[in-house]
HTML snippet that shows the backbone in 3Dmol.js (N, CA, C, O; Angstrom):
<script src="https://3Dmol.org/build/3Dmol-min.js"></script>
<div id="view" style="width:600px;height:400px;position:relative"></div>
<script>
const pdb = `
ATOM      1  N   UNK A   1      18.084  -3.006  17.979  1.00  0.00           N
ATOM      2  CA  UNK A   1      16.727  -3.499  17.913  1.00  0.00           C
ATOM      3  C   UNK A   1      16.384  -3.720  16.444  1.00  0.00           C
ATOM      4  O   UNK A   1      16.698  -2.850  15.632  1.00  0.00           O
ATOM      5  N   UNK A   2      15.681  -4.968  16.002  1.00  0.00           N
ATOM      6  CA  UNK A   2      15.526  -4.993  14.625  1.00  0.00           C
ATOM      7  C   UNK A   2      13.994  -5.015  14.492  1.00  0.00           C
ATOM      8  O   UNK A   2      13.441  -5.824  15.237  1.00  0.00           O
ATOM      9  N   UNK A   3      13.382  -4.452  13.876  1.00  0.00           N
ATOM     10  CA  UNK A   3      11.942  -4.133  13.706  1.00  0.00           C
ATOM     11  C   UNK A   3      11.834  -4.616  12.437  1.00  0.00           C
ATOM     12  O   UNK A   3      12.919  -4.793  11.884  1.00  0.00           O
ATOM     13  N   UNK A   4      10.601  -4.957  11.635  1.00  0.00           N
ATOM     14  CA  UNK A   4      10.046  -5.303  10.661  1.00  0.00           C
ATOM     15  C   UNK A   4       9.067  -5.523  10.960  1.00  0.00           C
ATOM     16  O   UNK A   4       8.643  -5.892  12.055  1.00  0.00           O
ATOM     17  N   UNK A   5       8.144  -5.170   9.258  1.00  0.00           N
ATOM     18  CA  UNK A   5       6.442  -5.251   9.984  1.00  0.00           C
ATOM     19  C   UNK A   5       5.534  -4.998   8.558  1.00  0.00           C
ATOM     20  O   UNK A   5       6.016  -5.796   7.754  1.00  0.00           O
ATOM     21  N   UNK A   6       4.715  -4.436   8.058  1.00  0.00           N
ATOM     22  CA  UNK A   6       3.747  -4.390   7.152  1.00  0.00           C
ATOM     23  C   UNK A   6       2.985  -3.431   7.324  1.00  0.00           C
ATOM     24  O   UNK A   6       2.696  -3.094   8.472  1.00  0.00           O
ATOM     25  N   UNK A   7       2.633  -2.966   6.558  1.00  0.00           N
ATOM     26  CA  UNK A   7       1.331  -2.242   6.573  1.00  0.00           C
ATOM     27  C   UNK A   7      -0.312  -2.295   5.129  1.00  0.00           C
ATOM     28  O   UNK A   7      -0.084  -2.422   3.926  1.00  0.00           O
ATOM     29  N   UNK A   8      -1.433  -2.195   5.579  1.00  0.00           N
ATOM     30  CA  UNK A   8      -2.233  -2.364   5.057  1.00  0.00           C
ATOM     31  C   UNK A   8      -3.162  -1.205   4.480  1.00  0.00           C
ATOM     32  O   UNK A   8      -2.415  -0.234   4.362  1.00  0.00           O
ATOM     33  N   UNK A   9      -4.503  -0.841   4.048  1.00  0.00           N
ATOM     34  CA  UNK A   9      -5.274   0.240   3.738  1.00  0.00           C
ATOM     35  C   UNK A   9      -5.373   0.880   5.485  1.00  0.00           C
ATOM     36  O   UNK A   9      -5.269   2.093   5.668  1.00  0.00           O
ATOM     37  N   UNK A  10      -5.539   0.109   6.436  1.00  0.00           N
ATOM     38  CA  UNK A  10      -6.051   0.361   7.663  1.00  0.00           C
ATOM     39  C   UNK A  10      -5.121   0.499   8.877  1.00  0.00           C
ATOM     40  O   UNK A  10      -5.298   1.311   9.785  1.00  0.00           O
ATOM     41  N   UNK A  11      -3.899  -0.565   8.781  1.00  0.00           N
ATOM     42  CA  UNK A  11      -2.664  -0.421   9.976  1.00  0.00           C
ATOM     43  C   UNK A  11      -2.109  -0.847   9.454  1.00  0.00           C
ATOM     44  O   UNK A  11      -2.300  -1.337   8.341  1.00  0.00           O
ATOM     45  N   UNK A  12      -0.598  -0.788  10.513  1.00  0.00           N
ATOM     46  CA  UNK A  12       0.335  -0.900  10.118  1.00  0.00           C
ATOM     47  C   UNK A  12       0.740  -1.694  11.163  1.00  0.00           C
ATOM     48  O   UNK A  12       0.285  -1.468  12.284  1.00  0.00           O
ATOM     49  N   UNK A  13       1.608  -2.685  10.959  1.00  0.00           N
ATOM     50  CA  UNK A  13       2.372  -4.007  11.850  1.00  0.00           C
ATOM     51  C   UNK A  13       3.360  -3.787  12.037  1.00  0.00           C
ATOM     52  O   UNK A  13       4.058  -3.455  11.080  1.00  0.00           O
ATOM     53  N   UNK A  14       4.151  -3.884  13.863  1.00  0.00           N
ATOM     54  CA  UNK A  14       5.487  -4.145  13.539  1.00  0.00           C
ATOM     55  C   UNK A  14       6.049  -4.987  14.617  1.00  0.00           C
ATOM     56  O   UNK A  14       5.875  -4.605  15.775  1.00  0.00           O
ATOM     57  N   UNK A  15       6.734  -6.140  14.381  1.00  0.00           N
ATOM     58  CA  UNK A  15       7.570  -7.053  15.054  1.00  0.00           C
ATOM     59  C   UNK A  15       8.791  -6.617  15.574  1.00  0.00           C
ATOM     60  O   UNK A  15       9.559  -6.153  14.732  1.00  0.00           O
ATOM     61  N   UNK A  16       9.181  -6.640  16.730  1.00  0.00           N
ATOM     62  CA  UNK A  16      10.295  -6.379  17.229  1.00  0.00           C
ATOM     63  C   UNK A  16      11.043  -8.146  17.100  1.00  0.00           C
ATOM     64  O   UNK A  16      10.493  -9.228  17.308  1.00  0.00           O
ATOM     65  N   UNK A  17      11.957  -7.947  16.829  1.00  0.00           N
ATOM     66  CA  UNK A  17      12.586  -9.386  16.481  1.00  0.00           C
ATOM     67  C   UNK A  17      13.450  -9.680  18.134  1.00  0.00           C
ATOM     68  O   UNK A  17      13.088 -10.766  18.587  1.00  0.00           O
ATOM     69  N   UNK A  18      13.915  -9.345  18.558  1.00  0.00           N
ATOM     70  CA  UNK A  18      15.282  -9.446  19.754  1.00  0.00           C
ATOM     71  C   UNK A  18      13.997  -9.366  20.810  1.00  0.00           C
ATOM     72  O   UNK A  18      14.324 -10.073  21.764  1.00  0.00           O
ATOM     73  N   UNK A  19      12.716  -8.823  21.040  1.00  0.00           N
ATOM     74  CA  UNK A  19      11.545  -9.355  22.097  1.00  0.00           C
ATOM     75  C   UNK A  19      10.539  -9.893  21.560  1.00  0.00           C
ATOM     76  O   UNK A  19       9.754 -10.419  22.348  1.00  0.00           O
ATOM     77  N   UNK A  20      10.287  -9.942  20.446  1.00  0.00           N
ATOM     78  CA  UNK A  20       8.845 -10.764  19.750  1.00  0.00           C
ATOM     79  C   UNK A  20       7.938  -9.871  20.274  1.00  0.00           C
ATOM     80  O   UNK A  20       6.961 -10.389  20.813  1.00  0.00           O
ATOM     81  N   UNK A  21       7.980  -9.002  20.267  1.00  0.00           N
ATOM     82  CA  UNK A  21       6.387  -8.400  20.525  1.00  0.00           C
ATOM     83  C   UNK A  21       5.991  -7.449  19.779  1.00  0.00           C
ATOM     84  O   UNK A  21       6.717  -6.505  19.467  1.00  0.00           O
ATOM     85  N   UNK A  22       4.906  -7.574  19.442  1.00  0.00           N
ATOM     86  CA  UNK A  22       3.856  -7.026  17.803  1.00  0.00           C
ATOM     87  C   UNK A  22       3.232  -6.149  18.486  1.00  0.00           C
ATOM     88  O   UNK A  22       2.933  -6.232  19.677  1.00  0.00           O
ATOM     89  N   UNK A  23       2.947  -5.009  17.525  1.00  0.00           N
ATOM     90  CA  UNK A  23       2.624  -3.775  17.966  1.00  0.00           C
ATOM     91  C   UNK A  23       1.802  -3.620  16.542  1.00  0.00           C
ATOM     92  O   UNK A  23       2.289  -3.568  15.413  1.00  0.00           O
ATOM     93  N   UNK A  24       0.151  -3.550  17.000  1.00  0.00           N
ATOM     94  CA  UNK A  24      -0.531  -2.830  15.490  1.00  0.00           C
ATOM     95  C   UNK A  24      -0.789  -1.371  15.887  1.00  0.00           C
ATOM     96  O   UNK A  24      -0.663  -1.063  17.072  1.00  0.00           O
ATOM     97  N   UNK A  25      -1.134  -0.466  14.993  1.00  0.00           N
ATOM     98  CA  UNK A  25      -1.154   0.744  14.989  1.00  0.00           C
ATOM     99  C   UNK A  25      -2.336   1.152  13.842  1.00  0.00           C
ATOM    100  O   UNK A  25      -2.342   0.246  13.008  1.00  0.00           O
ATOM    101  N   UNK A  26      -3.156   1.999  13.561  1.00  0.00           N
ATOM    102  CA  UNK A  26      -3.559   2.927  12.758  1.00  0.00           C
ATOM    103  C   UNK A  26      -2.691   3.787  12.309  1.00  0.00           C
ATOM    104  O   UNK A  26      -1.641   4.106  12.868  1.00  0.00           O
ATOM    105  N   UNK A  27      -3.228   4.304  10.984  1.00  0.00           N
ATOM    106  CA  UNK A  27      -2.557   4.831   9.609  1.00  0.00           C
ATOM    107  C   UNK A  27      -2.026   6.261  11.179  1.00  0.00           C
ATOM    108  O   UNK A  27      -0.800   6.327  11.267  1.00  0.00           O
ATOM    109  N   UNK A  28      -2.445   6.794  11.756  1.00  0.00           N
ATOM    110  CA  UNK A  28      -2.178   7.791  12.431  1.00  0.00           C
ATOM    111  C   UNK A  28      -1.379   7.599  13.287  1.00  0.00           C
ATOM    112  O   UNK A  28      -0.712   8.543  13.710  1.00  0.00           O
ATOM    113  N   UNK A  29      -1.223   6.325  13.780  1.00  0.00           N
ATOM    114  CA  UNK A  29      -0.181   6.180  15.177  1.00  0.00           C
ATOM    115  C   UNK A  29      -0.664   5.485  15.842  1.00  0.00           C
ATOM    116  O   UNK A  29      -0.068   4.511  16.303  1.00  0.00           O
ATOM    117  N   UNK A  30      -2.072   5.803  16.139  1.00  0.00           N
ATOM    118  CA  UNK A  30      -2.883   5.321  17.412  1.00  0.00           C
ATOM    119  C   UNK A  30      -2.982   3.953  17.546  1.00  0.00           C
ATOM    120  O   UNK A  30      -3.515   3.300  16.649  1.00  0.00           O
ATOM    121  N   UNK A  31      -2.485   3.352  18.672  1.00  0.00           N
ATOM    122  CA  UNK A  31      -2.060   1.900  19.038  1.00  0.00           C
ATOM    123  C   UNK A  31      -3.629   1.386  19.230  1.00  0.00           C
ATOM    124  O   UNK A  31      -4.607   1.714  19.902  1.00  0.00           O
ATOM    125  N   UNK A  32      -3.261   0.317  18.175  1.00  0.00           N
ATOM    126  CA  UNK A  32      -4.843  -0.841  18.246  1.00  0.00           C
ATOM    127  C   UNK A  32      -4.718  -1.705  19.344  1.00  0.00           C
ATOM    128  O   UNK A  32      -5.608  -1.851  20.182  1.00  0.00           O
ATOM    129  N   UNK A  33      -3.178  -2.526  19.368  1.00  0.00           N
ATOM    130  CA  UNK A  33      -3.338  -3.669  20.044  1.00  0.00           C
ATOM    131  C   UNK A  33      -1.645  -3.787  20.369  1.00  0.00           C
ATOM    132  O   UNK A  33      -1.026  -3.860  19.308  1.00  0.00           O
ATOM    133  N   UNK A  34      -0.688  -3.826  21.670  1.00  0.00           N
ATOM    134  CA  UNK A  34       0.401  -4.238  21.505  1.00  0.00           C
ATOM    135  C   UNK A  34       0.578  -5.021  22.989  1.00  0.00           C
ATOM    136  O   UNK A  34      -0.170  -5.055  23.967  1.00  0.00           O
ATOM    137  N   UNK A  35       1.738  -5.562  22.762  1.00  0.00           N
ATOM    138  CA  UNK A  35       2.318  -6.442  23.447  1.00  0.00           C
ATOM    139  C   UNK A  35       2.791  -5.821  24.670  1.00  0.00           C
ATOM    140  O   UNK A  35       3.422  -4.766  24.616  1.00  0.00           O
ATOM    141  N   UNK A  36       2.445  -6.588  26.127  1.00  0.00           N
ATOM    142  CA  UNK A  36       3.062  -5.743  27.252  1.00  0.00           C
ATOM    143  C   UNK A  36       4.538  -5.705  27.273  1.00  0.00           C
ATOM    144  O   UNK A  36       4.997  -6.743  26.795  1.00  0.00           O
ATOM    145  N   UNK A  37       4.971  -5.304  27.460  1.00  0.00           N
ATOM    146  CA  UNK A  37       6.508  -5.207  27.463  1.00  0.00           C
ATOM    147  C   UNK A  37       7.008  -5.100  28.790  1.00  0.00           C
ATOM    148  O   UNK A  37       8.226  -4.946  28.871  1.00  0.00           O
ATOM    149  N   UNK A  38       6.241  -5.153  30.045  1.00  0.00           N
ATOM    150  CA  UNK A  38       6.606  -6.122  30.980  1.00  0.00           C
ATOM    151  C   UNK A  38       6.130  -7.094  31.544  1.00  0.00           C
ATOM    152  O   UNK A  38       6.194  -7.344  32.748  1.00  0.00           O
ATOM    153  N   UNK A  39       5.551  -7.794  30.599  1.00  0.00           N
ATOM    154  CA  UNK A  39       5.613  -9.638  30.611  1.00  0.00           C
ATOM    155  C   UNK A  39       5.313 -10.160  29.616  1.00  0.00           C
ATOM    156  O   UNK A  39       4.249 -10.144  28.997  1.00  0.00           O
ATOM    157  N   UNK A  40       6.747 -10.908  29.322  1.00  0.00           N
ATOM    158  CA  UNK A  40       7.104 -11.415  27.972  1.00  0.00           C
ATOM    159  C   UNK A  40       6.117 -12.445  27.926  1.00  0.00           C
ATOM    160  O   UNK A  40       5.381 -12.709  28.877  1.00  0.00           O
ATOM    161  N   UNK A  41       6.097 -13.124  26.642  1.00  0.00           N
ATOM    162  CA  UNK A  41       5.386 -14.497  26.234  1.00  0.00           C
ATOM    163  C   UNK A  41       5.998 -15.622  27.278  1.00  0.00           C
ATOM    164  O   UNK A  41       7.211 -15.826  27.254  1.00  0.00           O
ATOM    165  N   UNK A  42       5.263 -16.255  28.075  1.00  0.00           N
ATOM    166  CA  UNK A  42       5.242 -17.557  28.283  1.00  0.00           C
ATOM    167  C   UNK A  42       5.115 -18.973  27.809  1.00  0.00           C
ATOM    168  O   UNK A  42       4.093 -19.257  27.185  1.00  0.00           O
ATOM    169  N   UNK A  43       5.946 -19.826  28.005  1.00  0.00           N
ATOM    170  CA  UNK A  43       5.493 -20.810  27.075  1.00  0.00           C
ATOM    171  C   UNK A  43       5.018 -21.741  28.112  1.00  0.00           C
ATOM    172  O   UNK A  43       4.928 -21.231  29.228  1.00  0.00           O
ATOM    173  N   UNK A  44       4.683 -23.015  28.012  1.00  0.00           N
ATOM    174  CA  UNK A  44       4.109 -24.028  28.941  1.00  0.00           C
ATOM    175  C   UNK A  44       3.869 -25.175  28.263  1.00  0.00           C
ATOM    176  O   UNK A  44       2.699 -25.538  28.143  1.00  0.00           O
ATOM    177  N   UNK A  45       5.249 -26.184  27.529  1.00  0.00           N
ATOM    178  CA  UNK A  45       4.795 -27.435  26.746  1.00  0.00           C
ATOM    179  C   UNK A  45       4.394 -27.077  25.405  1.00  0.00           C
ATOM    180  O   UNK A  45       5.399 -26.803  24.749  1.00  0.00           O
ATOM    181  N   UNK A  46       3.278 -26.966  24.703  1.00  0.00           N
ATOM    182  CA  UNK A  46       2.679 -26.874  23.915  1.00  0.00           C
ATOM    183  C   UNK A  46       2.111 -25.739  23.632  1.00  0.00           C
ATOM    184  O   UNK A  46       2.076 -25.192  22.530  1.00  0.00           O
ATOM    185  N   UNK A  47       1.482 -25.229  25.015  1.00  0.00           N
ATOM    186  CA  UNK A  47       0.963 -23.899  25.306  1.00  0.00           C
ATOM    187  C   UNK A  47       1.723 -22.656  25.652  1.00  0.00           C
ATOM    188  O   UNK A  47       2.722 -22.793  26.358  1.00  0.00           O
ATOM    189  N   UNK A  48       1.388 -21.493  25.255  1.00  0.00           N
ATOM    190  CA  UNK A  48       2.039 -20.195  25.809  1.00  0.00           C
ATOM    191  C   UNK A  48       1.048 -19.028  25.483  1.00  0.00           C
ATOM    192  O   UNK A  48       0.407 -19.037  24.432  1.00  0.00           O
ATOM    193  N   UNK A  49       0.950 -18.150  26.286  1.00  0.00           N
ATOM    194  CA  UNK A  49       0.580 -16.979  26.751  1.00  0.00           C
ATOM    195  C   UNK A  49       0.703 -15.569  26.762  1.00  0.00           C
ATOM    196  O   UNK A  49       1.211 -15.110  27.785  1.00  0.00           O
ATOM    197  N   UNK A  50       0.415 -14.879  26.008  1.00  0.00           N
ATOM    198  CA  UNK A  50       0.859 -13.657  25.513  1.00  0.00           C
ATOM    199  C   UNK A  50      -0.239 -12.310  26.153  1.00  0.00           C
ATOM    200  O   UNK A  50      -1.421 -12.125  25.864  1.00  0.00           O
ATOM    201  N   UNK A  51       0.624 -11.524  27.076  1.00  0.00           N
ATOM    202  CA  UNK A  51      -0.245 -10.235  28.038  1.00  0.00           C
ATOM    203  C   UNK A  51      -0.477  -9.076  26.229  1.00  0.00           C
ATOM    204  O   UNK A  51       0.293  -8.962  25.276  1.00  0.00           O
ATOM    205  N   UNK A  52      -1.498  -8.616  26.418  1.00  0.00           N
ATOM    206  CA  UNK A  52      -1.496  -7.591  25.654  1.00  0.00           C
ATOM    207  C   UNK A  52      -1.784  -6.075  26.929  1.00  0.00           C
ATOM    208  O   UNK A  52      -2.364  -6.069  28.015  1.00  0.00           O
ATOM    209  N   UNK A  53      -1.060  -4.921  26.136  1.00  0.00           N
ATOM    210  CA  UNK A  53      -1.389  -3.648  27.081  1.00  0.00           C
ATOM    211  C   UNK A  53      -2.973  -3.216  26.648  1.00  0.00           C
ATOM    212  O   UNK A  53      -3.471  -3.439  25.544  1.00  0.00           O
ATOM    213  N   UNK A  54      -3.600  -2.584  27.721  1.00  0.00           N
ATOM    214  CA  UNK A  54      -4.910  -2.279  27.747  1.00  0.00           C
ATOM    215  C   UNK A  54      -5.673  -1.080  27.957  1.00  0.00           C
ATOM    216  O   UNK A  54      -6.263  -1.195  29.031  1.00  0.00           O
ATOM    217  N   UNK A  55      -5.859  -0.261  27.545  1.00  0.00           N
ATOM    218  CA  UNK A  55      -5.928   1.548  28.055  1.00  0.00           C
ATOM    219  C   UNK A  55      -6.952   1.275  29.378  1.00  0.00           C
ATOM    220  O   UNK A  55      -7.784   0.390  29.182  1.00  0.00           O
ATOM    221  N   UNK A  56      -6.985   1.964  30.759  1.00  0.00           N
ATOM    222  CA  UNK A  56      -7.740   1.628  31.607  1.00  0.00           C
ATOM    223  C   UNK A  56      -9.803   1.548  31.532  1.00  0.00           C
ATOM    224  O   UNK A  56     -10.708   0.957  32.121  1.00  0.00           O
ATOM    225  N   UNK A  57      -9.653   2.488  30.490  1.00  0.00           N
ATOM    226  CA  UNK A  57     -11.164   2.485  30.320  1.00  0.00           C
ATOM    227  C   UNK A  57     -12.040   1.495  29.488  1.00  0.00           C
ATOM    228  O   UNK A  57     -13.205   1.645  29.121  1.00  0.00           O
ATOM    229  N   UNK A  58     -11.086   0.315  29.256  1.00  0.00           N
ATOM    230  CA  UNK A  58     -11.264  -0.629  28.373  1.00  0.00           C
ATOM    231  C   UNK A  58     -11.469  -1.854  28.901  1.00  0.00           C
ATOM    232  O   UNK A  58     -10.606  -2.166  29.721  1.00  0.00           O
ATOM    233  N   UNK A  59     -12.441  -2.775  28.685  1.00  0.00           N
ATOM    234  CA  UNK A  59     -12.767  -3.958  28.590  1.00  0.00           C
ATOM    235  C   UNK A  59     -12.834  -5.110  27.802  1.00  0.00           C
ATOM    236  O   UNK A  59     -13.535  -5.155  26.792  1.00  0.00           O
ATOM    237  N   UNK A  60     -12.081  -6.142  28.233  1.00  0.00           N
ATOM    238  CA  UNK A  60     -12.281  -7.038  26.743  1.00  0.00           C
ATOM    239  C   UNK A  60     -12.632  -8.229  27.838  1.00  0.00           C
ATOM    240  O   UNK A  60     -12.296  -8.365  29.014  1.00  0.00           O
ATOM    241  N   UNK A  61     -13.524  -9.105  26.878  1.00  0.00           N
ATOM    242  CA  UNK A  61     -13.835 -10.531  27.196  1.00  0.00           C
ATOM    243  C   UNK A  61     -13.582 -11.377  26.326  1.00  0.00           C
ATOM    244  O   UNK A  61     -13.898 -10.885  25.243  1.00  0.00           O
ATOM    245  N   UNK A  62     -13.132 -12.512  26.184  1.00  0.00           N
ATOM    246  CA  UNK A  62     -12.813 -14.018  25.471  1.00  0.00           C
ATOM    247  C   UNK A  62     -13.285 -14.998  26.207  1.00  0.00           C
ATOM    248  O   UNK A  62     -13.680 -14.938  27.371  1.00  0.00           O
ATOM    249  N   UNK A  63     -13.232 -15.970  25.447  1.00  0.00           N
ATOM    250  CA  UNK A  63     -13.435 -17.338  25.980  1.00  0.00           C
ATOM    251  C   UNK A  63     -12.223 -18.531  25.439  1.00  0.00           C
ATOM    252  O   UNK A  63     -12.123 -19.713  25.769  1.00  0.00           O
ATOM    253  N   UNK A  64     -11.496 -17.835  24.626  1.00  0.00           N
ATOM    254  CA  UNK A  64     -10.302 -18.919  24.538  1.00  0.00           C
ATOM    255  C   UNK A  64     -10.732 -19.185  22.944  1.00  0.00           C
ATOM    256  O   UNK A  64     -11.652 -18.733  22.262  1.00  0.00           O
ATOM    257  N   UNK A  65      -9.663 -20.112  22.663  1.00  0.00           N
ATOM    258  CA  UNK A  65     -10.045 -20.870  21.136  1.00  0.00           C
ATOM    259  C   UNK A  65     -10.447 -22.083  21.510  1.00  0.00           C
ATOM    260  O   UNK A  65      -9.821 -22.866  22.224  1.00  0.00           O
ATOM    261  N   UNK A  66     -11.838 -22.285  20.868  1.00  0.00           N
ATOM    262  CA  UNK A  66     -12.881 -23.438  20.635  1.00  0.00           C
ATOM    263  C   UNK A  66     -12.666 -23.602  19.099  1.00  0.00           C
ATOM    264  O   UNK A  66     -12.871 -22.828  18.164  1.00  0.00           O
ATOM    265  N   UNK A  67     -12.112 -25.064  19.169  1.00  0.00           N
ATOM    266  CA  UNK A  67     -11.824 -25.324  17.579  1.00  0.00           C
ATOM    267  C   UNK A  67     -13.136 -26.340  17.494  1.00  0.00           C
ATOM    268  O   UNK A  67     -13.908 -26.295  16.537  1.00  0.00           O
ATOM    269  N   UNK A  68     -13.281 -27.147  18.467  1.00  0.00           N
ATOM    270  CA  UNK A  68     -14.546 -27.969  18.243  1.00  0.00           C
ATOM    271  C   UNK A  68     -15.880 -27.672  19.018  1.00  0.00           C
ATOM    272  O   UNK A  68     -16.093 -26.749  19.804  1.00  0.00           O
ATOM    273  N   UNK A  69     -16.708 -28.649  18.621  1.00  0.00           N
ATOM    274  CA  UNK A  69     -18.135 -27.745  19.269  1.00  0.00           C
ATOM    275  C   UNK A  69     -17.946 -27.997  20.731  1.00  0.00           C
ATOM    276  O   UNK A  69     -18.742 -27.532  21.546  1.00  0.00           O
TER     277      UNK A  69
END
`;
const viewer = $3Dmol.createViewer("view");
viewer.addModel(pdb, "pdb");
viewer.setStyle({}, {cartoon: {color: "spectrum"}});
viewer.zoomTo();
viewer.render();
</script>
């Protein structure tokens, strides 16, 4: 597995290269935001789709990227 990644004042980044999936973390461990790791990125043409994991007591809403009005 080849990992590489970054870190900042606040987290730390890391790319798994052989699955592409990014994993941020706090200076402590505690996972901000990572990639499901059972369901990879999709692609679709132009478009593709990326699951993030979600702790159950958690809610998120989007609306997509609006580049124009």
């Amino acid at each position: 597995m080849e990992v590489s990644g970054f870190r900042t004042k606040a987290v730390r980044v890391r790319v798994d290269w052989e699955t592409s999936q990014l994993t941020i973390t706090d200076l402590n461990g505690a996972v901000v935001q990572k990639d499901d790791p059972n369901r990879p990125i999709e692609f679709h043409g132009s478009a593709f789709r990326i699951y993030k994991t979600m702790p159950p007591e958690e809610h998120y809403f989007g609306l997509g990227d609006k580049p124009d009005p």
